[in-house]
N, C-alpha and C positions, 0 to 999 in steps of 0.2 A: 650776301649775308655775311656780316664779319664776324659774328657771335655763332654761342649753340645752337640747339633749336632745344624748343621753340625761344621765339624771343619771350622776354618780359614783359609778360602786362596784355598780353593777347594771345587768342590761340592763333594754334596756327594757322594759315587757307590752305589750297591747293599751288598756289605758287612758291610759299614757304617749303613744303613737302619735298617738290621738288627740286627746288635750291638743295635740300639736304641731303636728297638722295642724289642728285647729281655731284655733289662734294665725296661719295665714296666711287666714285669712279675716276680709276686711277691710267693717267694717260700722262703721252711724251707731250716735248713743247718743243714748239717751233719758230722758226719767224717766216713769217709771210715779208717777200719783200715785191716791189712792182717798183717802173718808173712810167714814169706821163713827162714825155718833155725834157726837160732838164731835172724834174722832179723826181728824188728815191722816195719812198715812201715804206712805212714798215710795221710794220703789228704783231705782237704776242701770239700766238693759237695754240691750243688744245685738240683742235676739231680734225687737224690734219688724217682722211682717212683713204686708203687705196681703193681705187675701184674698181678698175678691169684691167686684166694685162693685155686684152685685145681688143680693140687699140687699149694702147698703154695709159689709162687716168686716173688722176687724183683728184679728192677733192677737199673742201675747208671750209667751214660755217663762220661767217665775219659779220660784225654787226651791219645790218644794211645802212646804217648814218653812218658808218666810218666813212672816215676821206681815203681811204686806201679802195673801198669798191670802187669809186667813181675812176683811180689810177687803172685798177686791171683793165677795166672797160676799157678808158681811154686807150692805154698801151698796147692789151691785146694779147696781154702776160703777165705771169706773176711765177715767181719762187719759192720752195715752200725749203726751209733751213730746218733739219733737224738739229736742235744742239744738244752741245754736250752737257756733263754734270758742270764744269767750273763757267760755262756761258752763265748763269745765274741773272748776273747782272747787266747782261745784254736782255735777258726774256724781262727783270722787270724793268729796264728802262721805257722796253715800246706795250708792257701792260696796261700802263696806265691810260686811260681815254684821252685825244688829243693829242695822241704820242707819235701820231702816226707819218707826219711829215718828215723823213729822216735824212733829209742832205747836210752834210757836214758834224753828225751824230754818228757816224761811224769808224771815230778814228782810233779803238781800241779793238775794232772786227774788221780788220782789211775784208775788202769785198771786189768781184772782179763780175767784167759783163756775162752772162751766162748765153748758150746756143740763142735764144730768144735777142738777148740784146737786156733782159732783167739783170739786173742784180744778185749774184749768188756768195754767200758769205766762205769765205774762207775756214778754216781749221773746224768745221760742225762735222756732226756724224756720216749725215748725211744731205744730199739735196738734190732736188727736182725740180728741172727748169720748163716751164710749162705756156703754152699756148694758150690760151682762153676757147673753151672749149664750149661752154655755154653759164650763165647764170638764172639758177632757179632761187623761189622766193621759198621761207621756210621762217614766218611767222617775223617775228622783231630781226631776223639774221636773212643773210642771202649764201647760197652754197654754189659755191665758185669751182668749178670743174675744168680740169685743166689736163690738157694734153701733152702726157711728157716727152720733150722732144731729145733731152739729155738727163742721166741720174747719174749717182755714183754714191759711195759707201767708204768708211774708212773704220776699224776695230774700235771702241771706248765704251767709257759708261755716261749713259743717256741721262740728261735732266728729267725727272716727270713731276707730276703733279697729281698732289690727292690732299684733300681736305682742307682745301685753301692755302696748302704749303708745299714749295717747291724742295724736291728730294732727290736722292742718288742712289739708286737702289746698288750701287756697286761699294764694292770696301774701299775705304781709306777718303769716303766723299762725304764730310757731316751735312752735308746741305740738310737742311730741315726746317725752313725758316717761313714765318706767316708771310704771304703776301700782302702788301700794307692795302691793295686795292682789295673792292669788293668783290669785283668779275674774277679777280685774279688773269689767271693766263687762257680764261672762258674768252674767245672774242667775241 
């Protein structure tokens, strides 16, 4: 939904509703990265959440038509990049739908092989290099859980997202900008 709610000219349903309420839930953004092959492949997310530290998993709601599910599968792994406030333009390049094919789009986020053999971005907050752990279904998305086999952490202020626009909840970050898509950084 790129407008308020409701729209103009109708009320709302039940899917509008929740469009709206899910626009006040204020979450980091990440990239999903995976390779199949010779192919990187890489997507926007929101969803990125922890799941157990025993065994150690994570996991990430991606749309199930993305071409990046069919890569973890193939692969057998995937990365999940926390970024930072000034990544911005790294989260909306792989937002947008189709975006997700990423070999030779990374020439402004050096990236190196992670424990897996994934792709792991350089200079993010954070990241988790993950085994495929299993994939369950959850309506139009698939929730990809993943087994961390390496993390790590580094000090900054985080990108997030609320209200269809990406922010920096830290000083001296004006990020505050609409996402021109409509999922935004929702995968």
């Amino acid at each position: 939904m790129s407008g308020g709610f409701p729209r103009a000219g109708r009320a709302p349903g039940p899917a509008d509703a929740y469009r709206h309420a899910a626009r006040s839930w204020t979450t980091g953004v990440a990239l999903l990265t995976a390779r199949h092959g010779d192919e990187v492949f890489a997507k926007t997310v929101s969803s990125l959440c922890p799941l157990s530290l025993d065994p150690p998993l994570v996991s990430v709601a991606v749309d199930r038509r993305s071409p990046i599910v069919t890569a973890v599968r193939g692969g057998r792994g995937f990365a999940l990049n926390v970024l930072a406030a000034d990544q911005e333009p790294l989260a909306r390049r792989f937002a947008s739908p189709g975006a997700g094919r990423a070999l030779g789009c990374f020439t402004t986020a050096p990236m190196r092989p992670g424990t897996t053999g994934v792709p792991v971005l350089e200079r993010c907050l954070a990241w988790f290099d993950c085994r495929l752990h299993g994939v369950l279904p959850g309506g139009d998305h698939v929730l990809l859980v993943g087994l961390v086999a390496a993390a790590d952490a580094v000090p900054g202020d985080p990108l997030v997202y609320h209200d269809g626009r990406y922010r920096s909840p830290g000083p001296g970050h004006p990020t505050d900008h609409p996402n021109p898509t409509s999922a935004g950084a929702r995968a």
